[in-house]
Structures are given as structure tokens and as C-alpha cells.
Backbone as CSV, one residue per row, in Angstrom:
resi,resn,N_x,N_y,N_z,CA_x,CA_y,CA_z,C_x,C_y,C_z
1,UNK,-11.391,-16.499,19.635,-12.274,-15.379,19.947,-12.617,-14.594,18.700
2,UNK,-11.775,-14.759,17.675,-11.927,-14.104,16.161,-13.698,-14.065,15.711
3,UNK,-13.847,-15.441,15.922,-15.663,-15.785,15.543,-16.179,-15.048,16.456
4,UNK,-15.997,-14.654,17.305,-17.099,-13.662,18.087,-17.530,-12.308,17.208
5,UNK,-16.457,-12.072,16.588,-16.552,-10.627,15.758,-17.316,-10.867,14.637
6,UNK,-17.939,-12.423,14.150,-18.336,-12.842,12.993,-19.890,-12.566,13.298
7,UNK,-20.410,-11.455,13.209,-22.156,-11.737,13.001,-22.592,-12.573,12.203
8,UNK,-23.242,-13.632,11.943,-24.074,-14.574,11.291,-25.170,-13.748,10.351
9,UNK,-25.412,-13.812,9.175,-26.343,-13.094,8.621,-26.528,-11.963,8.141
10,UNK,-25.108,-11.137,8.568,-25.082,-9.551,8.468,-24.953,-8.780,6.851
11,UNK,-24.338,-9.893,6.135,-24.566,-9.377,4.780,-25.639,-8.975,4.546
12,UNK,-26.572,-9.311,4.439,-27.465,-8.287,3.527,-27.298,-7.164,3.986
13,UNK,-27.633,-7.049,5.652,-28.150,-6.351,6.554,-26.797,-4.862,5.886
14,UNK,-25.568,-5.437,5.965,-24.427,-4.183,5.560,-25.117,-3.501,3.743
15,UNK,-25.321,-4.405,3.371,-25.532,-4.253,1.974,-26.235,-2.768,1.729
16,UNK,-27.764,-3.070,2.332,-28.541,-1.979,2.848,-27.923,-0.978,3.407
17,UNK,-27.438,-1.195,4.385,-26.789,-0.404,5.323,-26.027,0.496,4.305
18,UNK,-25.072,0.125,3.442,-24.440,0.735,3.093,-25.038,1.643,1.794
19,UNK,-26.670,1.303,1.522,-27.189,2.135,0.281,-27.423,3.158,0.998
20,UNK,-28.446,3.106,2.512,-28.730,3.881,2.998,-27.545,4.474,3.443
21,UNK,-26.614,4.792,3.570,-25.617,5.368,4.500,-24.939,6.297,2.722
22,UNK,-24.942,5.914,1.635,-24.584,6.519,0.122,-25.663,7.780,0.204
23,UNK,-26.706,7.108,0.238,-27.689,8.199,0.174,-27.594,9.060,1.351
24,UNK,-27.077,8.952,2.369,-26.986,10.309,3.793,-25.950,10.791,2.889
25,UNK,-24.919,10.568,2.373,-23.509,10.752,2.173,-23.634,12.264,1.249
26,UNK,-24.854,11.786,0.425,-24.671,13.360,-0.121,-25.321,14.241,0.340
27,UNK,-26.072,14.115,1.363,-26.324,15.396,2.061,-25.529,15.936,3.502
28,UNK,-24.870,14.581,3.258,-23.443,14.846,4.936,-22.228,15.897,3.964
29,UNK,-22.207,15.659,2.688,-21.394,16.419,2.142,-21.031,17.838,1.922
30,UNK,-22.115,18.423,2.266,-22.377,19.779,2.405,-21.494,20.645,3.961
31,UNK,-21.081,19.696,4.321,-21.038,19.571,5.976,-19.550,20.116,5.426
32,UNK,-18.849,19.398,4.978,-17.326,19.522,4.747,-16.811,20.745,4.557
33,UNK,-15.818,21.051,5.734,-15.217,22.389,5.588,-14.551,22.661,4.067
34,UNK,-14.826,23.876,3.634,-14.313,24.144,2.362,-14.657,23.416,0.973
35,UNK,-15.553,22.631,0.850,-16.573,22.431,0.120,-17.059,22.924,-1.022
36,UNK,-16.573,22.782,-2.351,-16.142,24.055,-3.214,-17.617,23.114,-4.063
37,UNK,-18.282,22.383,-3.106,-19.327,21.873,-4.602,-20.683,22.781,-4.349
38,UNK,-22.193,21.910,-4.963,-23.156,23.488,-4.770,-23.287,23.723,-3.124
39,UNK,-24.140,24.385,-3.036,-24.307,25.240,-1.837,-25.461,24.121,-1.329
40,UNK,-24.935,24.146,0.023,-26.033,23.126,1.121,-26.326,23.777,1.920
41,UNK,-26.868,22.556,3.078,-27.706,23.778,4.519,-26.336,24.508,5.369
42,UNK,-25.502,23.688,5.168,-24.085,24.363,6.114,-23.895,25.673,5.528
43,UNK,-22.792,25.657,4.004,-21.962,26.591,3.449,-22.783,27.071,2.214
44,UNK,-22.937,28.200,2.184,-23.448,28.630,0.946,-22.284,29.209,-0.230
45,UNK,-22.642,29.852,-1.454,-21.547,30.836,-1.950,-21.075,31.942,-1.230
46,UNK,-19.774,31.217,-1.240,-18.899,32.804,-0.525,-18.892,32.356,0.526
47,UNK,-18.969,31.323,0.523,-19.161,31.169,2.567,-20.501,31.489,3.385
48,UNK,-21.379,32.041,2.566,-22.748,31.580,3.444,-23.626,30.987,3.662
49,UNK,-24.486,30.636,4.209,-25.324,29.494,4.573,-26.879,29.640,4.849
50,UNK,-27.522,29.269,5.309,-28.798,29.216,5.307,-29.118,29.132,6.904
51,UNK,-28.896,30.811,7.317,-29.265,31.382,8.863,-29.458,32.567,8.690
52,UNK,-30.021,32.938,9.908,-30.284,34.269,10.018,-29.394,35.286,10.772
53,UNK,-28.950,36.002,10.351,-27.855,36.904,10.419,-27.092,36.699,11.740
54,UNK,-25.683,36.588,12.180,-24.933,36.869,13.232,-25.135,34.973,13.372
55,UNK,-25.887,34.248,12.692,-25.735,32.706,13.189,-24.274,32.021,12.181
56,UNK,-23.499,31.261,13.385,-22.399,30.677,11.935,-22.479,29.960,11.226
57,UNK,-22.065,29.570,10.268,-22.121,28.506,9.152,-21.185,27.391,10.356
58,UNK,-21.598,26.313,9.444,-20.864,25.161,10.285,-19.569,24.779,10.272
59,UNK,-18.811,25.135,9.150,-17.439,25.005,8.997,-16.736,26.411,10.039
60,UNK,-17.723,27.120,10.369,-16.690,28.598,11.354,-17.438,27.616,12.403
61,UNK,-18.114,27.186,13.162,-18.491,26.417,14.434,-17.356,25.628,14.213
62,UNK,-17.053,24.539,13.640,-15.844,23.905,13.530,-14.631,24.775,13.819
63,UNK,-14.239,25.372,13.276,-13.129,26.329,13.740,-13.068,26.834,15.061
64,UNK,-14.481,27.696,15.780,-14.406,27.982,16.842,-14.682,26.896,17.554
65,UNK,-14.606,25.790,17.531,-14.291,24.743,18.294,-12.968,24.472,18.732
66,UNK,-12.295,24.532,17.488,-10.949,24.757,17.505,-9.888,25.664,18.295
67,UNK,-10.621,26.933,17.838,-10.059,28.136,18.614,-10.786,28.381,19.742
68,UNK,-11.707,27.822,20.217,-11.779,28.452,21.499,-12.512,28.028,22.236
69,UNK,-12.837,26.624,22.222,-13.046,25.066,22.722,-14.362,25.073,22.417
70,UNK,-14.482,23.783,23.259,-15.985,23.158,23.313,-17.285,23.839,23.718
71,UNK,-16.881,24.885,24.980,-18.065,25.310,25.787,-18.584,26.564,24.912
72,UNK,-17.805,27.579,23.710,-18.119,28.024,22.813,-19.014,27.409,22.033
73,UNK,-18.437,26.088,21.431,-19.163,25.955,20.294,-20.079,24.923,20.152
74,UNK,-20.548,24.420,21.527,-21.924,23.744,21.755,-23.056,24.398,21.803
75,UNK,-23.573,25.588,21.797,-24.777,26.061,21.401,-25.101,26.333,20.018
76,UNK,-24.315,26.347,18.710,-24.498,26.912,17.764,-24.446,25.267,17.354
77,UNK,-23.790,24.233,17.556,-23.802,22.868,17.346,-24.864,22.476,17.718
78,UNK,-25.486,22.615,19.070,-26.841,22.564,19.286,-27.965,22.819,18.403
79,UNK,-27.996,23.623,17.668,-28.633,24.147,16.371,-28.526,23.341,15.407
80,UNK,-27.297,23.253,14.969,-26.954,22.154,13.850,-28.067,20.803,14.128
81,UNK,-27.142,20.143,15.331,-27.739,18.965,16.025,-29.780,18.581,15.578
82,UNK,-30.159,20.017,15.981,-31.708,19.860,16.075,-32.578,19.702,14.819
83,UNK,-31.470,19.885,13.577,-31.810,19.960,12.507,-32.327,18.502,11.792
84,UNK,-31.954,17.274,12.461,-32.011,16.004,12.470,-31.449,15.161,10.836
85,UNK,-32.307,14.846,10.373,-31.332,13.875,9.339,-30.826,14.311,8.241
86,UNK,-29.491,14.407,7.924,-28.452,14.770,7.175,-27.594,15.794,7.777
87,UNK,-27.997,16.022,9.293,-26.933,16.449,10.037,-26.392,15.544,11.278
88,UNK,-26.327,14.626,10.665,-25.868,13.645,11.894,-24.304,13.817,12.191
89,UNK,-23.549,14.477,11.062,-21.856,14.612,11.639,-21.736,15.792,12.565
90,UNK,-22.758,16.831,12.579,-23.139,17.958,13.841,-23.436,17.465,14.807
91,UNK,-24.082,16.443,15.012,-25.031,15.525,16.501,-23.544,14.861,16.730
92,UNK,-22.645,14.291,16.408,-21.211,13.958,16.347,-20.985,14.991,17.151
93,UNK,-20.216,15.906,16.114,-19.489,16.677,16.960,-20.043,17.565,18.600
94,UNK,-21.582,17.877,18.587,-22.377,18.453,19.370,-21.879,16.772,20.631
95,UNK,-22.159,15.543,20.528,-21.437,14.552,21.489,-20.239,14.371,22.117
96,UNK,-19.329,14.828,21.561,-17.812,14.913,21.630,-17.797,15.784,22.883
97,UNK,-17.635,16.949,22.072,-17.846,18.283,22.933,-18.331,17.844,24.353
98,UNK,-19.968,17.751,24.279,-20.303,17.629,25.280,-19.887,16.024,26.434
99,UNK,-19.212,15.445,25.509,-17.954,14.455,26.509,-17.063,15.282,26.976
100,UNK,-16.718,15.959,26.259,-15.007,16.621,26.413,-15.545,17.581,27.962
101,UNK,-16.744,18.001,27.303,-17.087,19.278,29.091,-17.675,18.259,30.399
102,UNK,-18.079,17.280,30.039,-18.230,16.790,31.510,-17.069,15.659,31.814
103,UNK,-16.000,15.567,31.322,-14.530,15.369,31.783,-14.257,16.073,32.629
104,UNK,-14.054,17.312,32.314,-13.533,18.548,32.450,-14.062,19.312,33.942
105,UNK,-15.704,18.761,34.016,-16.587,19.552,34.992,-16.118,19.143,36.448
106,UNK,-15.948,19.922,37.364,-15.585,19.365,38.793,-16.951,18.817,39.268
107,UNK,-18.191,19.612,38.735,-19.628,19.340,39.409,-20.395,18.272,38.726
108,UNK,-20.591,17.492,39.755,-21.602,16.254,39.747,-23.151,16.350,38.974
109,UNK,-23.390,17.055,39.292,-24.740,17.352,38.793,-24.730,17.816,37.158
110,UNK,-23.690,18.919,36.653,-23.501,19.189,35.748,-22.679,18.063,34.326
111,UNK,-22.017,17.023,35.276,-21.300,16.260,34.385,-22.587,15.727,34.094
112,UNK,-23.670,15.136,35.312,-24.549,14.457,34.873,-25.367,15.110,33.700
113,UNK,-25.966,15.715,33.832,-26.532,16.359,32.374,-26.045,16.516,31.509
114,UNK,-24.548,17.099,31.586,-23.734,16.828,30.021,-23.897,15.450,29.405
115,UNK,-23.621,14.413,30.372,-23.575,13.120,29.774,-24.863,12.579,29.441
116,UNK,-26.188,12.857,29.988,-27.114,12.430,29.112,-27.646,12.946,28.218
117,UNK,-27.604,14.252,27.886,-27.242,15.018,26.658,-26.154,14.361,25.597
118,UNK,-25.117,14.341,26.237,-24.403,13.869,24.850,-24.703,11.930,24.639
119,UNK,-25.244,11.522,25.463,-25.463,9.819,25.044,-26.799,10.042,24.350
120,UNK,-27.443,10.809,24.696,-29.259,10.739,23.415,-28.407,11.585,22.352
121,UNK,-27.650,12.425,21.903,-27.121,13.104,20.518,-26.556,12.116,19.911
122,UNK,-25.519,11.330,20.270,-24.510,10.369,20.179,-25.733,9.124,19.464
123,UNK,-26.802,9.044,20.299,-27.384,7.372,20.139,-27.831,8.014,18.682
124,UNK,-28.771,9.086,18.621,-29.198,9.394,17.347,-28.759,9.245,16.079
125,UNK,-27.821,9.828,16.156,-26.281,10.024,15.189,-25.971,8.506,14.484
126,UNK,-25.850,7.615,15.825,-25.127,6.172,15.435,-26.114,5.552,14.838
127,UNK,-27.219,5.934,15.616,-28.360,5.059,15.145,-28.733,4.831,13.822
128,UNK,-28.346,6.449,13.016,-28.394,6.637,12.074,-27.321,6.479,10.715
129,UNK,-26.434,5.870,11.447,-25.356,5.322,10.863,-24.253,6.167,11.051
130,UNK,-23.985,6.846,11.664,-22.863,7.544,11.528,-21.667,6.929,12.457
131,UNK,-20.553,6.705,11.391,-19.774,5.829,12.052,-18.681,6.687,12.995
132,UNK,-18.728,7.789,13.283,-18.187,8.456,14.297,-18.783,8.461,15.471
133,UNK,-19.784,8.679,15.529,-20.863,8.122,16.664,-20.591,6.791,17.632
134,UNK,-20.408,5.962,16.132,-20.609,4.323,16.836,-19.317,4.666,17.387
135,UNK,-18.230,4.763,16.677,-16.803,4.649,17.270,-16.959,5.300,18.884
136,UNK,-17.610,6.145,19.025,-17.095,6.810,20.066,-18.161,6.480,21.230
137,UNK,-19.127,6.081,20.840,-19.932,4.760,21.441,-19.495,3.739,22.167
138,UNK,-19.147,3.823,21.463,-18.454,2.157,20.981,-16.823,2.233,22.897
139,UNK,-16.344,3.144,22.652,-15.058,3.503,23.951,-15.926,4.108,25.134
140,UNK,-16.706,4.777,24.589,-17.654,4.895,26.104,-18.721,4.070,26.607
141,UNK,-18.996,3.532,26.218,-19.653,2.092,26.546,-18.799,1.457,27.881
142,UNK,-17.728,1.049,26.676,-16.015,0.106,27.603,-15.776,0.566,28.644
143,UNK,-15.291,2.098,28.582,-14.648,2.291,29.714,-15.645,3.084,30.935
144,UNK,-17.074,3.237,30.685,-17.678,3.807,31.901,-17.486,5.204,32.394
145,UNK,-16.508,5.764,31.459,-15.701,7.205,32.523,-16.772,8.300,32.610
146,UNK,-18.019,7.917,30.980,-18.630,9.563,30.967,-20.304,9.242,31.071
147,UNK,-20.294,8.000,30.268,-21.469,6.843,30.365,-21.365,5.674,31.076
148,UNK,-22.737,5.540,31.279,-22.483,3.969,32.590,-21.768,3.148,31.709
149,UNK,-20.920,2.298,32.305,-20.052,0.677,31.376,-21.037,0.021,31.240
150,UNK,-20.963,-0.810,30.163,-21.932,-1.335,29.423,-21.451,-2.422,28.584
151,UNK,-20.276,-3.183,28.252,-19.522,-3.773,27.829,-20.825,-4.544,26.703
152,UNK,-21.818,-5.002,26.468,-22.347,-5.872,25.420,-22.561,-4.434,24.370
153,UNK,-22.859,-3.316,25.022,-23.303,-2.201,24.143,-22.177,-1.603,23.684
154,UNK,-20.906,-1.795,23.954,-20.011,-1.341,23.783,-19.222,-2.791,22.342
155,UNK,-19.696,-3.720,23.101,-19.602,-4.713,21.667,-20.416,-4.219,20.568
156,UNK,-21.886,-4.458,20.827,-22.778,-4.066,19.441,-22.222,-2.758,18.673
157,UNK,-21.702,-2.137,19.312,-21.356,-0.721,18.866,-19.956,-0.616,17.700
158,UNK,-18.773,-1.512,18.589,-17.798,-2.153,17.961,-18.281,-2.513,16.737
159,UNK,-18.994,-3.794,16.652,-19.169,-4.504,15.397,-19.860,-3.308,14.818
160,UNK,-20.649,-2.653,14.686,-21.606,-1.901,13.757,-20.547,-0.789,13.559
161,UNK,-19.864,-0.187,13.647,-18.484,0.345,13.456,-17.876,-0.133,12.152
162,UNK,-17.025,-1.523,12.592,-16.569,-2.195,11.904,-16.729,-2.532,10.522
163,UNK,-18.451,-3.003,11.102,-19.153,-3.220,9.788,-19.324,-1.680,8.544
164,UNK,-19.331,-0.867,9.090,-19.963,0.611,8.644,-18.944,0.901,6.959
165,UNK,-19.249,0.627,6.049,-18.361,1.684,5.121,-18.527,2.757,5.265
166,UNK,-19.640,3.537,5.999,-19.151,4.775,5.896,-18.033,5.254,6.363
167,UNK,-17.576,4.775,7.208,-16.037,4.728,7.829,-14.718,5.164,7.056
168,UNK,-14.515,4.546,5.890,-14.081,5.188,4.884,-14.194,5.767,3.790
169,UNK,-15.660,6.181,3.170,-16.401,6.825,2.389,-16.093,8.507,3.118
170,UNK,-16.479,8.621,4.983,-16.625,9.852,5.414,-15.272,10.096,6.272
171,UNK,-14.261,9.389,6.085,-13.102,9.516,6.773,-13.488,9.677,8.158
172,UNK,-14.065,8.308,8.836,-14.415,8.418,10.052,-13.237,8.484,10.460
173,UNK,-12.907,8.772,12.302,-11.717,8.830,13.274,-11.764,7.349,13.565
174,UNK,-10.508,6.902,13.502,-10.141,5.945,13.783,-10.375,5.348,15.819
175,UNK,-10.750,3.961,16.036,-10.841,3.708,17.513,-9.349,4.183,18.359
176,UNK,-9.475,4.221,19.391,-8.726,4.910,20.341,-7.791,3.605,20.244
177,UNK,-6.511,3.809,20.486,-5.511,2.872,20.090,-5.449,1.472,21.288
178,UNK,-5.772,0.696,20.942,-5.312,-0.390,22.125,-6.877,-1.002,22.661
179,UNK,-8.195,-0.047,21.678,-9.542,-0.087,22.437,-9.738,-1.655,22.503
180,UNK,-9.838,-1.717,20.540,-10.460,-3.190,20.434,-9.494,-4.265,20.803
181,UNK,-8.096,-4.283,21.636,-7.422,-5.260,22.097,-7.947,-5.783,23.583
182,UNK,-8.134,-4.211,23.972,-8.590,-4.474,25.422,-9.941,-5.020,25.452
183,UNK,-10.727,-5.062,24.511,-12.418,-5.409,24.514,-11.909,-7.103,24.185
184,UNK,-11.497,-7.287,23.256,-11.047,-8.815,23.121,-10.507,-9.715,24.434
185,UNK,-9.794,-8.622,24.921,-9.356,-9.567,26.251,-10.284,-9.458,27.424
186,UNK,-11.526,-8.635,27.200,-12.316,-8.675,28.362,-13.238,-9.119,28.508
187,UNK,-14.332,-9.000,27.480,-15.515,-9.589,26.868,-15.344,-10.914,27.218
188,UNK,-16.988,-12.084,27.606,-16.752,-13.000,27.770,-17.460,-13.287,26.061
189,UNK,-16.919,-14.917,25.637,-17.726,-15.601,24.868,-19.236,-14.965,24.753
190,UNK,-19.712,-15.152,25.921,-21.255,-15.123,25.648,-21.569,-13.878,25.412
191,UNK,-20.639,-12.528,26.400,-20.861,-11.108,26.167,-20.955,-11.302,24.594
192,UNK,-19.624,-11.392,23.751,-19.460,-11.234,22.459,-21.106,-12.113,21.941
193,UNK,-21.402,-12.752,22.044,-22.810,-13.528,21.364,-23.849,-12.787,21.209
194,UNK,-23.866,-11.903,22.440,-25.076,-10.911,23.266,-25.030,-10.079,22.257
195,UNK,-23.518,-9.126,22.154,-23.050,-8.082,21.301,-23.346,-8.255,19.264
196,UNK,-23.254,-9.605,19.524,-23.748,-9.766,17.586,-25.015,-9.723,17.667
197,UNK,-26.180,-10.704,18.624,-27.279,-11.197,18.294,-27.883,-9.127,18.337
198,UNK,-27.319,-8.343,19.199,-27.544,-6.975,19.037,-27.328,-6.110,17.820
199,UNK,-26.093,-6.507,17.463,-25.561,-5.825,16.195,-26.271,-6.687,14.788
200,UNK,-26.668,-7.840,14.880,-27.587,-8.293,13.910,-28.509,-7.693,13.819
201,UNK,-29.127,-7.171,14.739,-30.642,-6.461,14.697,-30.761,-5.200,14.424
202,UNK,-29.506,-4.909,14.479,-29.673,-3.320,13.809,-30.617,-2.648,12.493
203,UNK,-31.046,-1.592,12.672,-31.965,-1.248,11.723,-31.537,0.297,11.484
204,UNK,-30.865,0.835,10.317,-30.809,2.324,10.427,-31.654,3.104,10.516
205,UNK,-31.947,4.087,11.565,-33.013,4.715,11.825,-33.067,6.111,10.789
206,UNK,-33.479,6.105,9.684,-33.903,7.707,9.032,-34.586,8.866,9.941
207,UNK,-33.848,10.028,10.342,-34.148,10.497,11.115,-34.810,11.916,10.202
208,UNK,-36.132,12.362,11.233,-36.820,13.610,10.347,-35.845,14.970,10.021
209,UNK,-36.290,15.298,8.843,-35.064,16.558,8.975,-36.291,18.002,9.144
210,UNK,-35.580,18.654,10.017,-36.236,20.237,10.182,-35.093,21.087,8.768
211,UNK,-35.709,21.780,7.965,-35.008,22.690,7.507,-34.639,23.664,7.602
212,UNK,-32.892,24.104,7.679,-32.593,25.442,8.194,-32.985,26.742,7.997
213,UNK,-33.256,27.718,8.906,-33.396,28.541,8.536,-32.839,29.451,6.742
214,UNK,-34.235,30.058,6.180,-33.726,30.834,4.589,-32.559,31.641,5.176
215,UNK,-31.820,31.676,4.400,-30.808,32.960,3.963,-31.638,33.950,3.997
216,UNK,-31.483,35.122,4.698,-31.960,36.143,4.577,-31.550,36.849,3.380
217,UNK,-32.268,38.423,2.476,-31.567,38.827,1.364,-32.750,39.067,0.492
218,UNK,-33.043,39.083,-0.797,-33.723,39.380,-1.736,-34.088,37.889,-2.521
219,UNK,-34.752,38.030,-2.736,-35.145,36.616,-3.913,-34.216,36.061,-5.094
220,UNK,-33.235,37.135,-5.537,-32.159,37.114,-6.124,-31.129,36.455,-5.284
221,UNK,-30.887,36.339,-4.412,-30.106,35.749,-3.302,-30.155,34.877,-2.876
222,UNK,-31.296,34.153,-3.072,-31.760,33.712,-2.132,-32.718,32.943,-1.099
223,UNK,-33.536,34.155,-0.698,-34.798,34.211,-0.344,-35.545,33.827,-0.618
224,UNK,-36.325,32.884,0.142,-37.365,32.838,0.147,-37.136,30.879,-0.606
225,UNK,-35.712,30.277,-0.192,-36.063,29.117,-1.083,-35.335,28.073,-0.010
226,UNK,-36.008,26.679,-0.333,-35.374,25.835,0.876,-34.177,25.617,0.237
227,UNK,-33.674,25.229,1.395,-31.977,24.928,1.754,-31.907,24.111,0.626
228,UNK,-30.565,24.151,-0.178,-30.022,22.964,-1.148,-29.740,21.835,-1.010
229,UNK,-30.293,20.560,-1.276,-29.459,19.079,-0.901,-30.624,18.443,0.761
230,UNK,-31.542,19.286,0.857,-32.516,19.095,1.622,-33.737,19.285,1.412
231,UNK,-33.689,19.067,-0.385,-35.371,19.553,-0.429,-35.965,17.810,-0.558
């Protein structure tokens, strides 16, 4: 079953993959909590960023994710999210979240909208290479709990994972323990065939970027100039 995991042809295809995914890398970098390099659309000097007053920088959304869950810090992630390419580790976390709340939801109707909300953030994200995305794609696919089961999409997702250096370039999260044993023992032959001739065809999608709101302040400050690492 090992050759099932073997896409035919995929070298180049990673090769690319992996220029384009160097080049997101330095504008995903800005993203990183505590980030002592220049100032991006997230963190500016001193800790500020490029919003308009009372909005958080993305490393305090991270935190209040932390401190005081998900249903906090999906609207200000929402923001992030809409910003589109070179915020694809926000469309990440903005997916998670919104997995984590329709787990959580007793109501039918509401899980439903969480979950197709977070599978179009999620597809974007992966689409665009982000290998946190695929990973987590990649287990909701399998197991059906938040997205319909989907087991060939849950292969393609696997392999394009796998394949991804960004994975360890961006210290992706590792698969859920026991995932890819259980996909090996379930998948048929032909599923796995379905799942490469898919993951062969992959194409990273460059997604448009909106630029964040100026820093408010004086021209000395500031003002009046696009975001850093997004011009």
C-alpha cells in the first residue's frame, strides 16, 4: 500500500510548490507572535499594527484565543481572514476555531453554518498552500464529524500535506496521532489512485490580497503608507 502514497510526476509540481510557498513565507512571517523583525500588516513597532484604533493586532487575537476561547476571537480573525493572500495562517486559525464552535454547538442549524464557513476558509488557506489547512483538511475529510466524509479528499489532502515543505519551514501542527494509520487501513487501492491522480493536479492558488487598514497617527508614524511586506 506504500505506492499508493507515491504520486507519479509530482516532482516538479513540489519544486514549484515549494518556490511559491518561500515566497508566501515572507509575508506569513509578519504573522509570528513576537516578531522582533521589520514591521508587517500584523505587528508594528511597539506592538502596533496597521488598524484602526480599539482593532487587535494579530498576535493579541492569538492570545485572546487563548484566554478566552474561540467564540471571542473569531470576529477579529474574521478580519484577518478577509485580508486574503499572505494571510492564509489567519484563514487557519479563523477554520479551527470555527471547527472547535460547531463541535461544541447543541444547534443544528448553527453547527451547519459554522461548518461551511470554516470548510470555504480552510479550502482557501490549503489551496494556497498552507500546510495547516491541508493537515486539518486532511482529518476532517476522514472522519466526517464537522465536514461531510470524503475519504479520496481526505487522501488528496494527506498527500499535499506530506508533500508541503512548508510544513517545516512554518512549523506546521503535526497530523492527529494514529490519523494516517487509520487512512492506510481504510482507503481502497483505487480510493488511494483517485487521491494522487487529485493531488497530482494540484495548482497553488495565489490568492488577492486586500490591504490592511493605515495605522492611524501623523505621517511621522505612519500615516498615510501601505502596510510593510504587502506592498
Amino acid at each position: 500500500m506504500t505506492g499508493a502514497f507515491d504520486g507519479k510526476g509530482w516532482f516538479m509540481k513540489s519544486v514549484v510548490t515549494f518556490g511559491v510557498g518561500a515566497f508566501a513565507l515572507l509575508g506569513l512571517a509578519a504573522c509570528v507572535p513576537g516578531n522582533s523583525g521589520p514591521s508587517g500588516p500584523f505587528d508594528g513597532p511597539g506592538g502596533g499594527m496597521h488598524r484602526p484604533p480599539g482593532q487587535e493586532s494579530f498576535s493579541q487575537v492569538l492570545a485572546m484565543r487563548t484566554d478566552q476561547g474561540c467564540e471571542a476571537a473569531i470576529p477579529p480573525l474574521r478580519r484577518f481572514a478577509s485580508y486574503g493572500g499572505g494571510f492564509e495562517i489567519a484563514q487557519f486559525e479563523l477554520g479551527d476555531c470555527l471547527v472547535e464552535e460547531a463541535r461544541a454547538t447543541n444547534d443544528d442549524a448553527g453547527r451547519a453554518a459554522l461548518a461551511r464557513e470554516a470548510e470555504a476558509v480552510l479550502l482557501k488557506a490549503a489551496n494556497s498552500n498552507e500546510p495547516n489547512a491541508q493537515g486539518l483538511l486532511t482529518a476532517l475529510y476522514f472522519r466526517g464529524d464537522v465536514l461531510g466524509k470524503d475519504v479520496v479528499e481526505a487522501g488528496k489532502w494527506f498527500l499535499l500535506y506530506s508533500r508541503n515543505n512548508l510544513r517545516i519551514n512554518l512549523g506546521a501542527r503535526a497530523l492527529p496521532k494514529g490519523l494516517e494509520t487509520d487512512m492506510r487501513n481504510t482507503l481502497t487501492e483505487d480510493q488511494w489512485k483517485a487521491a494522487t491522480a487529485a493531488a497530482d493536479a494540484f495548482d497553488v492558488t495565489i490568492q488577492p490580497s486586500v490591504a490592511p487598514p493605515e495605522r492611524e497617527g501623523s505621517e511621522g508614524e505612519g500615516g498615510g503608507t501601505p502596510p510593510r511586506g504587502r506592498q
